[in-house]
C-alpha positions as CSV (number, residue, x, y, z in Angstrom):
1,X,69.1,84.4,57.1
2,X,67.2,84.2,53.8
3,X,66.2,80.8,52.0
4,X,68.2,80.7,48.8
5,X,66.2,80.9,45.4
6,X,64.7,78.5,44.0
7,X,66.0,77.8,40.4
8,X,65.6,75.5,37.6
9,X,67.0,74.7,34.7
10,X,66.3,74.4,31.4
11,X,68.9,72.8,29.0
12,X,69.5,70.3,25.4
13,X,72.9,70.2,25.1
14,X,76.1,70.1,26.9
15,X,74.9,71.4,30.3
16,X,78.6,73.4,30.7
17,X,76.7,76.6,31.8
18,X,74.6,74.3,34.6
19,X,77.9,72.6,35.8
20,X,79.4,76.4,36.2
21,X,76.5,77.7,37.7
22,X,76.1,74.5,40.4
23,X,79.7,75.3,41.0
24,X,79.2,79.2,42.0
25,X,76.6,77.8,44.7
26,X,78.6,75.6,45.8
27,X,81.6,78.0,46.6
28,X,79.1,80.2,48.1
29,X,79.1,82.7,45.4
30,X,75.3,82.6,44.1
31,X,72.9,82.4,47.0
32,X,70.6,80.0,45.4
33,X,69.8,75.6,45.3
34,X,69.1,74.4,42.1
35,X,65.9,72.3,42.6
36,X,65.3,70.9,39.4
37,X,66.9,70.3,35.7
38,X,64.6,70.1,33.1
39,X,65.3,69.1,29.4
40,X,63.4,69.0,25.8
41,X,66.4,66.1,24.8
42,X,66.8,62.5,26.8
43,X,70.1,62.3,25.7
44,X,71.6,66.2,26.6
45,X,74.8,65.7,28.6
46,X,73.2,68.6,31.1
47,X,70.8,66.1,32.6
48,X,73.6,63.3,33.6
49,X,75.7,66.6,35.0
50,X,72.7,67.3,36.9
51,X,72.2,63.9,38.2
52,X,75.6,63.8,39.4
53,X,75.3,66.7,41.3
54,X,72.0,64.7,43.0
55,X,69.8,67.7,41.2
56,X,66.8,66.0,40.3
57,X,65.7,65.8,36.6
58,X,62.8,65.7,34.2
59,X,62.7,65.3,30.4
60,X,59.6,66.4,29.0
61,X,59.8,65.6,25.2
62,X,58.2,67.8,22.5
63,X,56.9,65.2,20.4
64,X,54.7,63.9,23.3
65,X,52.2,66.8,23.0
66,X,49.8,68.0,20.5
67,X,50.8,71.3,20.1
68,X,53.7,74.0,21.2
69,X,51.3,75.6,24.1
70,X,50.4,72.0,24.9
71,X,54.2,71.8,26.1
72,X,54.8,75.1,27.5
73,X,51.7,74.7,29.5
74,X,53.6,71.7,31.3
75,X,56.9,73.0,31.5
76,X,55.0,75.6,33.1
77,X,53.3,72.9,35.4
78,X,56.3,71.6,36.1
79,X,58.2,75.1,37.9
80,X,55.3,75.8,38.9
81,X,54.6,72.7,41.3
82,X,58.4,73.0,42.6
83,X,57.9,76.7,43.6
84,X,60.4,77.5,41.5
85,X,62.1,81.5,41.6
86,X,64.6,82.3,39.0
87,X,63.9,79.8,35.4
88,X,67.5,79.8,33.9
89,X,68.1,79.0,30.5
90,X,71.7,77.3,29.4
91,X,71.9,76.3,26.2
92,X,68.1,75.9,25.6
93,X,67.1,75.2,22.5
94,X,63.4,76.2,22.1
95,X,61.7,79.7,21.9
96,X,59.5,79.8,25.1
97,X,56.0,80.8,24.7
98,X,53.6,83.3,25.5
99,X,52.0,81.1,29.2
100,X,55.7,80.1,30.2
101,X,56.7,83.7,29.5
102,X,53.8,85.6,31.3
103,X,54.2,83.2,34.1
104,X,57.5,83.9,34.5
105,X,58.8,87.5,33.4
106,X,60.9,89.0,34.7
107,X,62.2,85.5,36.2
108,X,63.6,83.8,33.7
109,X,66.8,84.7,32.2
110,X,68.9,83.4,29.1
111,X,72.3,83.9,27.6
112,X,73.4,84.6,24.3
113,X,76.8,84.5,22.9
114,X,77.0,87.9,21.6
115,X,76.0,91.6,22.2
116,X,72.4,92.3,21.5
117,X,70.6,93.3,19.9
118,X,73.2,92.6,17.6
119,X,73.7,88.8,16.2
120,X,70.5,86.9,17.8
121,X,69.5,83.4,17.0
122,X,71.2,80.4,17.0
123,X,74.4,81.0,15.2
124,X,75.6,84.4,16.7
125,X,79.3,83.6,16.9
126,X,79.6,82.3,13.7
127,X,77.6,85.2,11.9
128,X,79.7,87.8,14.4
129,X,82.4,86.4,12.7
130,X,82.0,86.4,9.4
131,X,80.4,89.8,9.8
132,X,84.0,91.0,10.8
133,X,83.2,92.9,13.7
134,X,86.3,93.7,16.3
135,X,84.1,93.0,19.1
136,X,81.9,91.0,20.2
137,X,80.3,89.1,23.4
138,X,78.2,87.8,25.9
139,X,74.5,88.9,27.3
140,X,72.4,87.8,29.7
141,X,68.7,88.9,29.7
142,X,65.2,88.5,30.7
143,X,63.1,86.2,28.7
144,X,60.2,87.6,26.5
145,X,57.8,86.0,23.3
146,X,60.9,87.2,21.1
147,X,64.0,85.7,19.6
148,X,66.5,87.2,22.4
149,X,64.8,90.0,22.7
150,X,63.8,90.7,26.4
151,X,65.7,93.2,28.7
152,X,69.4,93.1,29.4
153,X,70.7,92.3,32.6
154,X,74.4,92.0,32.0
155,X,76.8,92.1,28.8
156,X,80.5,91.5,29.0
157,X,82.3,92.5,25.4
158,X,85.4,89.5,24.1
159,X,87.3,91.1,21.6
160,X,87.9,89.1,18.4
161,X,91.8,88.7,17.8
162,X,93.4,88.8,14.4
163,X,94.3,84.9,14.7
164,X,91.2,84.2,16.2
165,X,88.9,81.1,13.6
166,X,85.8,80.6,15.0
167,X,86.5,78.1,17.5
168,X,89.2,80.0,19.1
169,X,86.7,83.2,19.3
170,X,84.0,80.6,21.2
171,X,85.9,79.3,23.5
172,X,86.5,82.7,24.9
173,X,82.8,83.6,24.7
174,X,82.1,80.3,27.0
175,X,84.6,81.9,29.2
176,X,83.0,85.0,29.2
177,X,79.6,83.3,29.9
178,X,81.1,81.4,33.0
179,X,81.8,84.8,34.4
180,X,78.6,86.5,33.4
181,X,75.7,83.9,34.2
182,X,76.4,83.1,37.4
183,X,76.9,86.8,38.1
184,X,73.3,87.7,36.8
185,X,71.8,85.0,38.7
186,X,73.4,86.4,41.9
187,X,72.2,89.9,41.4
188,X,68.8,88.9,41.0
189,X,68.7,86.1,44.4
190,X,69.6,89.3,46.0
191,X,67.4,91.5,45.0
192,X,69.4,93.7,42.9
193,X,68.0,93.5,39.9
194,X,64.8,96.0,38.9
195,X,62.8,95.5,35.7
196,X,61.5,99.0,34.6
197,X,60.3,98.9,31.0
198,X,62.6,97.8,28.6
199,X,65.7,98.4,31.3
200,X,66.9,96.4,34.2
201,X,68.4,98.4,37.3
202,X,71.3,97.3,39.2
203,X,70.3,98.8,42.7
């Protein structure tokens, strides 16, 4: 029997996608052990639903270092030192840079709440709505220098109902993403998942 993967996390907010995706290993869905949680915010709910889970925890603070490599470099340090596998990104509020990405491509994967390439940055459900597009959704993809830019892995499509405001429309994205992420992170602790240029392979 294989060792599961090692994952981390990265988070700043509400840690929703970590609690679902510590919930999918638990069951037995998602062959992996979460090893460590790390966050840029002291206060994100994600850590103290980490530390309940007895996931240990680290915040490492941007305005403690000199520059934005200065920070990635010990992120970096950080995964690194805990032989970490799969970096996942839930509801992580920085762009990673270029050490943090080369040292991990094609290893760390992030979600966005809505199709790309369509919609990226930080307020894709919102501007998906007011576009006024009939659908829209989730994707899950490898991590590059871009703004949600690197390979897709998986996208799920949520159509946007007539009577839908934007809330309504979200709340059925984060059920979309409950399905997806933990999905994604399975496929690639099994070795399912080939990175070939611009495309990922399910095999």
């Amino acid at each position: 029997m294989t060792s599961p993967t090692r994952l981390a996390i990265l988070a700043s907010g509400s840690g929703t996608n970590l609690e679902n995706i510590a919930k999918a290993i638990d069951e037995g869905a998602v062959p992996a052990k979460i090893e460590i949680a790390i966050s840029d915010n002291e206060e994100a709910c994600a850590l103290e639903r980490a530390r309940r889970r007895g996931i240990p925890t680290k915040v490492v603070r941007p305005a403690d270092f000199p520059s934005r490599d200065a920070y990635d470099h010990e992120i970096a340090s950080i995964l690194q030192d805990a032989k970490i596998e799969l970096v996942v990104l839930a509801g992580y509020m920085r762009l990673v840079g270029k050490e943090l990405v080369e040292a991990f491509y094609g290893r760390m994967m992030n979600i966005h709440p809505a199709l790309l390439p369509a919609f990226p940055g930080t307020h894709a459900v919102k501007d998906a709505f007011e576009y006024g597009v009939k659908v829209t959704g989730v994707t899950v993809h490898f991590v590059d220098e871009g703004e949600d830019t690197g390979p897709i892995i998986l996208q799920e499509a949520v159509r946007v109902e007539e009577d839908d405001d934007e809330d309504s429309l979200y709340a059925r994205i984060h059920q979309a993403e409950y399905r997806i992420y933990p999905e994604a992170i399975r496929l690639f602790c099994e070795g399912k998942t080939r990175l070939e240029g611009r495309k990922v392979r399910i095999i």
